[in-house]
C-alpha positions in Angstrom: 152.5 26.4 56.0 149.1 24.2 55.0 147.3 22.5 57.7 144.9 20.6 56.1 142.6 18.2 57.9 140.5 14.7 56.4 137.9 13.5 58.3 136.3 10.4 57.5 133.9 7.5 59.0 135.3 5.2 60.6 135.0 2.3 58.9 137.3 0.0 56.2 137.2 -0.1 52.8 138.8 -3.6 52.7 137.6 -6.8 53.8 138.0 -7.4 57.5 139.4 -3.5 57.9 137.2 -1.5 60.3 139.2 1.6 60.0 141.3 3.1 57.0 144.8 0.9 56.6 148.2 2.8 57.3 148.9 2.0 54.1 145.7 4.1 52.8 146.5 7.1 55.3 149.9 7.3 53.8 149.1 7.5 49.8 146.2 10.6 50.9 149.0 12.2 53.2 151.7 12.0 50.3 148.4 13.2 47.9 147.5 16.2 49.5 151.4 17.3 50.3 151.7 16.5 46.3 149.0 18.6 45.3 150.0 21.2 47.9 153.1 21.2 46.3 151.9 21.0 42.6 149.1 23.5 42.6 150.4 26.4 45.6 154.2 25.4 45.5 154.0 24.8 49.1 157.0 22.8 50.0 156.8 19.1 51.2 158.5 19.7 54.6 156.0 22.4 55.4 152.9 21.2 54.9 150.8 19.2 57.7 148.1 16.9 57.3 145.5 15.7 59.9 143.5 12.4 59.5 140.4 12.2 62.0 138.4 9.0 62.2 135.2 9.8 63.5 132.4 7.1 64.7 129.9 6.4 62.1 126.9 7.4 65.0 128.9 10.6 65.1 128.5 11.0 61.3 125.1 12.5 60.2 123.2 12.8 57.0 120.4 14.9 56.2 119.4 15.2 59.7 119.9 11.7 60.3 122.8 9.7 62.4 124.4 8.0 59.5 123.6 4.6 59.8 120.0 5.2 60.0 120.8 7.3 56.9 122.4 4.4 54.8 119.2 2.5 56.4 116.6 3.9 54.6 118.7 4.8 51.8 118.8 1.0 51.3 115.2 0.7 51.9 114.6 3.2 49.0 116.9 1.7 46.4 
């Protein structure tokens, strides 16, 4: 029985999302349960996935909170 978990920022990917869409959770739940099934033969039914948002200031880089991160990243590009 796979538990997997997928955390991610939270922030969209799509014009006026500020979060990931249901429809983009459910194509990464049906692709790890696919390659679950593919790679370990682990069936469909039995395997779990988790998706966890978290707050970009709870998000950190390089010792950084994230946004200040992608701050000075910009500044060096």
């Amino acid at each position: 029985m796979p538990m997997v978990t997928v955390q991610v920022t939270r922030e969209g990917s799509v014009p006026g999302a500020d979060r990931v869409t249901a429809e983009q959770k459910a194509e990464i739940y049906q692709g790890i349960a696919q390659l679950l099934l593919d790679v370990l033969r682990k069936p469909l039914d039995r395997t779990w996935v988790i998706f966890e948002e978290v707050e970009l200031e709870n998000w950190s880089q390089a010792g950084l909170p994230l946004p200040e991160y992608r701050k000075r990243q910009s500044v060096a590009d």
